[in-house]
N, C-alpha and C positions, 0 to 999 in steps of 0.2 A: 945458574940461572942467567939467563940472558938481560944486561942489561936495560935494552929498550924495553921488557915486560916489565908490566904493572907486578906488585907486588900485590900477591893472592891476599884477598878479602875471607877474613874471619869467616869461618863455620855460624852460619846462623840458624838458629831453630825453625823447620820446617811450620807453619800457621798448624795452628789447633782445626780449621776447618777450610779447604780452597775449592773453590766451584770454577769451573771453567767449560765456557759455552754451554749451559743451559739453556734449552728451549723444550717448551711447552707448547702444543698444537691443540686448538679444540675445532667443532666444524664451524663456527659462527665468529671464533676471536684468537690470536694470538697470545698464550698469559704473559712467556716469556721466550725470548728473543735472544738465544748468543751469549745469555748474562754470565759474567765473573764474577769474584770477589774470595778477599783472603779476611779472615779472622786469625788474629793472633790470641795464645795462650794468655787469658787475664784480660784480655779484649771486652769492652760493654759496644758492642757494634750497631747500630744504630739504620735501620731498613726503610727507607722515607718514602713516600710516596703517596698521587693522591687516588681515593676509589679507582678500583682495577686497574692498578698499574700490573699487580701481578705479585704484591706480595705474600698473599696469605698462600698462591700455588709455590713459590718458591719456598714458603717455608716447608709444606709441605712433603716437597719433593726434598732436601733435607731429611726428613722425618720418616719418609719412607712412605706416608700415605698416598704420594702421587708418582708415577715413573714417569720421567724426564723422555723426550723422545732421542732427545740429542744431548752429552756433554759427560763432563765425569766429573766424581767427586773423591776428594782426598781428605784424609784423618790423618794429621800428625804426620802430612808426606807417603803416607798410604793410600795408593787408589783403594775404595770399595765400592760395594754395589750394595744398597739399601731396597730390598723388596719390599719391606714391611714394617711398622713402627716397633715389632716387637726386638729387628735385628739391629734397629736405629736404638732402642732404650740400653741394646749390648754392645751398643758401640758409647755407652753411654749421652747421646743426645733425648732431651725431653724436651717436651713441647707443649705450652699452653694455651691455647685454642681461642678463640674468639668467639666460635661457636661451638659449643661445648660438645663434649664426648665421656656423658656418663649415660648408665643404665639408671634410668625413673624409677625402677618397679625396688632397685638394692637402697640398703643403707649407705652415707657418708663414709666411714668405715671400710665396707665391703667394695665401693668402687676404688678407694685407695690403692686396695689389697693386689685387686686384679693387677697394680701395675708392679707389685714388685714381687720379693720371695714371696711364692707360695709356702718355704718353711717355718713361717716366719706365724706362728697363731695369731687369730686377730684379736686378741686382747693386748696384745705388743703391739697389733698394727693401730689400737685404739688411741692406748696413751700414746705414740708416737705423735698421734696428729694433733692429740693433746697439748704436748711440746710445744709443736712447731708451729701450729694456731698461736699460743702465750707469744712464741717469742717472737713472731714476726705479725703478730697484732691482728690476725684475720681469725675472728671470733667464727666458729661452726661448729654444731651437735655431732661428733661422731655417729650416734644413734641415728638420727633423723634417716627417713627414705628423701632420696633426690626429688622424688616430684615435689616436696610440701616444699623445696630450698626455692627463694628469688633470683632471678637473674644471677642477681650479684653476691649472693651465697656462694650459687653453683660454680662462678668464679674462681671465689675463694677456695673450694674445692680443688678446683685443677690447679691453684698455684701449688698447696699444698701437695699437692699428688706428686707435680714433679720437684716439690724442692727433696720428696723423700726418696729420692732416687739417688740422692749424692749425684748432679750432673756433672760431664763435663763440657757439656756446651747445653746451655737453656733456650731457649726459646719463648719470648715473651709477645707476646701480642694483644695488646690495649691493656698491660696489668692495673691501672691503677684508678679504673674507671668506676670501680667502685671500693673505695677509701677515703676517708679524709683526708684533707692537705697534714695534718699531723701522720698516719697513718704512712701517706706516700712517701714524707722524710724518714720516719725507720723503714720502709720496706724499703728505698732506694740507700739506706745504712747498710742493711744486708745484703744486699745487691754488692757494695763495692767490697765488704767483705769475701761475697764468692767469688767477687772478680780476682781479688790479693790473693787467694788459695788459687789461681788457676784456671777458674772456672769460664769458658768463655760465652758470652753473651749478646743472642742476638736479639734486639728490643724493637719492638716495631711500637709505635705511640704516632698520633697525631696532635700531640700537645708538644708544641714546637719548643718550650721551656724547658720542659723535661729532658726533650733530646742535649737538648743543649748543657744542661746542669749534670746529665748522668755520665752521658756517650760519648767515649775517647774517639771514635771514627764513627762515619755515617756514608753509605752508596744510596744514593737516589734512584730510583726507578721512574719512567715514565713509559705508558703505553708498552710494557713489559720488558725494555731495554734499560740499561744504566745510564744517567745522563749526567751524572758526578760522582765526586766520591771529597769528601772534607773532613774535616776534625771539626765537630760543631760548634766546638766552645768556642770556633774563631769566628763564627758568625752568628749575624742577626736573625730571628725570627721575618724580618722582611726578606734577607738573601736567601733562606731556607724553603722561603713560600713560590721564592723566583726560581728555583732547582728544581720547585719539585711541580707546580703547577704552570710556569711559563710566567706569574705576574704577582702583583700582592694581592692579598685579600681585600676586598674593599670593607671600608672602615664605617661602621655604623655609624651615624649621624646622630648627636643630640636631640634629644625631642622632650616637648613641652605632652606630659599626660591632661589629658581633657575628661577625670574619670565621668562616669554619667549614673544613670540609676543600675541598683543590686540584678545581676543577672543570677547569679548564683548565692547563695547563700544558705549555711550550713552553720547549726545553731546543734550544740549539746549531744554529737553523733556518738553513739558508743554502742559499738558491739561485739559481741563477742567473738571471735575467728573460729568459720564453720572448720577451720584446718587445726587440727588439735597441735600440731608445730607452727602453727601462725601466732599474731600479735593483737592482741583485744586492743582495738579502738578507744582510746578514754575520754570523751568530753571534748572532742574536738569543735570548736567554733570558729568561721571564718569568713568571709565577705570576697567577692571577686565582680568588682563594677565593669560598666560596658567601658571600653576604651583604656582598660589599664592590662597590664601584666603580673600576673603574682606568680611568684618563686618557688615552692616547699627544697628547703635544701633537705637533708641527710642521708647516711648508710645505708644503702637496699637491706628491706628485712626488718624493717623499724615499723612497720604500720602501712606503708605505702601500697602494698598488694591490696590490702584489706578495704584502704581509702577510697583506690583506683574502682573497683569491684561495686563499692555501697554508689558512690559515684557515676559510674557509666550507667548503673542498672545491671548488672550479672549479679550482685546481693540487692533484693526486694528485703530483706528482714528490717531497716531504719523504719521507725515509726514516719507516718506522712509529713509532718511538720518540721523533721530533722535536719531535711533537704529542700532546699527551693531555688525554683527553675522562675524564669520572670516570673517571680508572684505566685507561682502555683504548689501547692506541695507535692512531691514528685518521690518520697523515699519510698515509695509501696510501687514505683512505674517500672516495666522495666525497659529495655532500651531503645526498642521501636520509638515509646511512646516520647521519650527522653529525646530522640531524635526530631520527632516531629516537632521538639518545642525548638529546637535550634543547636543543639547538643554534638558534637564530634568529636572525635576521640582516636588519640595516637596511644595502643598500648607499647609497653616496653619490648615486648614480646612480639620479633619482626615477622617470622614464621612458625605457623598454626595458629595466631591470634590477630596479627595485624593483617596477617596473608597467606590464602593457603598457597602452600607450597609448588605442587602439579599443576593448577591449574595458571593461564596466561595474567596477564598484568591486567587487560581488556574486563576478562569475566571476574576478575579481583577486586573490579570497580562495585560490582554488584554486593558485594560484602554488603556496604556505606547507604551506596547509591541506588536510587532509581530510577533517576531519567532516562534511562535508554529501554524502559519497560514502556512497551505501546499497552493498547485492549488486551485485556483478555492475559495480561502476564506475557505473551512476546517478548521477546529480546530484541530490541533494532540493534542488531549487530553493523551495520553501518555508523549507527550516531557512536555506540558504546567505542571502535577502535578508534573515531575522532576523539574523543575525550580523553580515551589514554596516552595517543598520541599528542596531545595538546598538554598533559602533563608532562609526560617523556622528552619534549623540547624544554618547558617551561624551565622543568625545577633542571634540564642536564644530564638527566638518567641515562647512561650506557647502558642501553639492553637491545637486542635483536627485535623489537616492536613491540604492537603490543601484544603482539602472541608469543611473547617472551615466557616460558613459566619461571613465576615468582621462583625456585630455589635454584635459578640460573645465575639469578643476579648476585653479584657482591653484596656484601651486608649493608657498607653507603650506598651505593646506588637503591637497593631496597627500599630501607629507611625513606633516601628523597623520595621514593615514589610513594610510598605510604603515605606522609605527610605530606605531601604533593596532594592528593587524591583528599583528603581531611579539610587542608586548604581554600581548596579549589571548590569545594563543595559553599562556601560562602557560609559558614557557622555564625552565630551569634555565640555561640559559648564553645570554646576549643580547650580539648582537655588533652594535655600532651605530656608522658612522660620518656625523659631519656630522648631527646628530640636528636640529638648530634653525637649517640652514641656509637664509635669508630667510623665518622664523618670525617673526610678530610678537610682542612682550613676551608678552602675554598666555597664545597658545597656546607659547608655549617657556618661561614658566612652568608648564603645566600638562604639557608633556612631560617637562619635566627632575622636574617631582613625581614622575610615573606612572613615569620609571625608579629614582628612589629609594624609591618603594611596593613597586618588584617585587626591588628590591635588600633590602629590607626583608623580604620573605619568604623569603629565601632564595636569590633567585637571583645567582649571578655575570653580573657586567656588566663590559663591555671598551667603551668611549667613542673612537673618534677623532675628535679637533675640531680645528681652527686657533679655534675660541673660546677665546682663553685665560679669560676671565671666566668661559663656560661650566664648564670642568674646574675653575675653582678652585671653584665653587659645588656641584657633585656628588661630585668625585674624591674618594675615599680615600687612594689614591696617586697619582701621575702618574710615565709614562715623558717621555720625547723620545726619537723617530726624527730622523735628519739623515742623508743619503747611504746610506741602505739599513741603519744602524747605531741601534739602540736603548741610551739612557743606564740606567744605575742607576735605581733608584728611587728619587724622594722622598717625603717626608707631605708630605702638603696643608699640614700649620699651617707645614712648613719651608719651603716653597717661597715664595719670589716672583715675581711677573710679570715684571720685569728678567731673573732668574736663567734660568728657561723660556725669554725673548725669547733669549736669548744661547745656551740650550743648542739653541735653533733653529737656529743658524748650527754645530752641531756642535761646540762650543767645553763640552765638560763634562769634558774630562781635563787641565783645568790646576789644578783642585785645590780648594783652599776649600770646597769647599761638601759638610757633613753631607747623607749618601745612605744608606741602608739598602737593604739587597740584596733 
């Protein structure tokens, strides 16, 4: 060998997953742009970035459900070609969805099934989910049909689906947004377990904490392009929000609550769940004055469908007296009339219930709204696309106008415009659950302002989140729901995060802990 050469550098193991120049072309946006990035074997890899930078099509494309216009992908230093998720699950990568990907009409069970051996009878594929529900703590009915599952059920579902895959690259996207803080420490226990067998992992989360306490590496995205790549654990939550949004989030202000007289009020509600896999209401009573913020923490699947439903008006069965709107008894109204009192509502549920899907942002307005209705039922389709475009700047929504159809949009961007539209409507009583659910820093700082601006004026606000961070940073009080049961109230300054994690699991009548009624 020639002295002047370098002495050849060790054989090192080709990355368990390399992308190199990926781009994505739509006719209205760029998703992705030239992107790279290597994952190594054992890798927890970390996908930053804020609404539509272009992660959930990268992962896709990954996955197989999207074709990349431009770039190639390597396995283990193997170029392949991914057509389909079914040749991605045989290259062993699995993929957990943000917006879910089961059949309504099958069993828990039965959607499992579809993703693995068909040799396999589904009474193995039962008790397997069995298993893996116990041990990685995400409680769900094999039996059950997917429609009767919440949000945050159907979740738990697809994490199970792919951890029963044996992967060897995961793909996680917002896991742990319905969990408890106890809940998210053993599932991030198993997490670094698959990572030690091999397993590699790509995480996308907007909980900046998380990135940082799981993810050995992290690539930023912005506007579809990569604009860093770090080890997270070497940085702050401020450097993380600067990589990925351009600046920090702005920092909620202190504020003095001024509550005022009962806008809502809910005295001894119990009913029984018209959904024979839901949760009987027990005796729930609770107060939400003009000017304050109230909390409900817990696990999706505890009662909150059922609450949400007696509440907006979608269940009339509450005797009249159960529910009260200023003053009035309102449990037999249903949600026209609940409107007319001052009533607005964020459900959890972004597409089909918060918005239909096909149709524009514009006529989406009309769900809520009807000011843009002249004589006669008219549409003034002139005032209607001001108003959505007066959202669409407002809250930041990335969309094509307002003849954007709702299932164009990213899931934040969605959301902001949903509660945008709730907002902007000027409620006296706003009922919002999962407000900043797969919201980035950014736009879930300026949501969570926009509901203490309108709590600020006057209006009563009711919050359901599994964000415990979120409700400690808005709430004035906070309940917990557990098994269809509502705790006491706490203040905010009394409560802690342990205390909440705990009264999650329904554990709030053993005592200790200062509660005010």
């Amino acid at each position: 060998m020639n002295p002047s050469e370098p002495a050849s550098a060790p054989h090192l193991p080709a990355p368990r997953l390399r992308l190199e120049g990926i781009s994505k072309r739509y006719p209205a946006v760029i998703a992705n742009n030239g992107v790279s990035l290597s994952v190594g074997a054992g890798s927890v890899h970390a996908i930053l970035g804020e609404n539509g930078a272009g992660k959930s099509t990268l992962m896709k494309i990954i996955y197989g459900a999207v074709k990349p216009d431009e770039g190639r992908i390597h396995i283990d230093g193997k170029p392949v070609q991914i057509r389909n998720p079914q040749e991605a699950r045989q290259l062993g990568i699995a993929m957990v969805f943000q917006h879910f990907s089961l059949f309504d009409t099958l069993s828990v069970a039965e959607n499992v099934w579809l993703g693995l051996d068909k040799s396999l009878p589904l009474s193995e594929v039962v008790e397997r989910i069995q298993t893996t529900a116990s041990d990685y703590g995400l409680e769900v009915d094999p039996h059950r049909p997917v429609h009767t599952l919440s949000v945050g059920e159907m979740q738990r579902v697809e994490i199970i689906r792919a951890l029963l895959t044996h992967p060897r690259v995961l793909i996680l996207d917002e896991p742990t947004s319905v969990l408890t803080p106890q809940a998210v420490e053993k599932l991030f226990v198993v997490l670094r377990r698959l990572a030690s067998e091999g397993c590699s992992i790509l995480y996308i989360s907007h909980k900046l904490h998380e990135i940082r306490s799981l993810c050995t590496a992290c690539t930023v995205l912005r506007a579809g392009e990569v604009t860093g790549v770090c080890n997270p654990g070497e940085e702050s939550n401020a450097s993380l929000s600067r990589m990925m949004i351009g600046a920090e989030p702005p920092q909620l202000g202190a504020r003095k609550t001024r509550a005022g007289q009962s806008v809502l009020k809910v005295e001894g509600l119990g009913l029984r769940s018209s959904d024979p896999f839901g949760v009987d209401l027990q005796s729930m009573s609770f107060e939400v004055r003009a000017g304050e913020v109230v909390g409900i923490a817990g696990v999706s699947g505890n009662g909150q469908k059922e609450l949400l439903y007696a509440l907006s008006g979608e269940d009339t069965r509450a005797a009249p007296s159960m529910i009260q709107m200023q003053g009035q008894n309102v449990g037999r109204m249903g949600p026209a009339r609940r409107r007319a009192l001052g009533l607005h509502f964020v459900p959890e549920e972004r597409l089909g219930r918060g918005a239909v899907p096909s149709m524009g942002l514009a006529h989406n307005l009309l769900l809520t709204r009807k000011t843009a209705l002249g004589p006669w039922g008219w549409i003034r389709m002139g005032r209607l696309q001001e108003q959505a475009q007066g959202i669409i700047e407002r809250f930041n929504v990335k969309a094509g106008g307002p003849h954007a159809p709702a299932q164009s949009l990213s899931g934040g961007n969605l959301q902001k415009f949903i509660v945008g539209r709730e907002i902007d409507a000027r409620p006296s009583l706003l009922i919002i659950s999962q407000p900043t659910w797969g919201v980035d820093v950014g736009a879930a700082a300026q949501i969570r302002d926009a509901i203490l601006q309108l709590s600020d004026e006057g209006c009563a606000v009711l919050v359901l989140s599994e964000e415990l961070d979120e409700l400690f940073e808005i709430s004035d009080r906070l309940h917990v729901v557990a098994k269809g049961r509502l705790s006491p109230s706490v203040a905010r300054e009394q409560a802690s995060v342990q205390q909440i994690g705990e009264w999650m699991s329904g554990l709030w009548d053993t005592g200790g802990t200062h509660v005010q009624a």
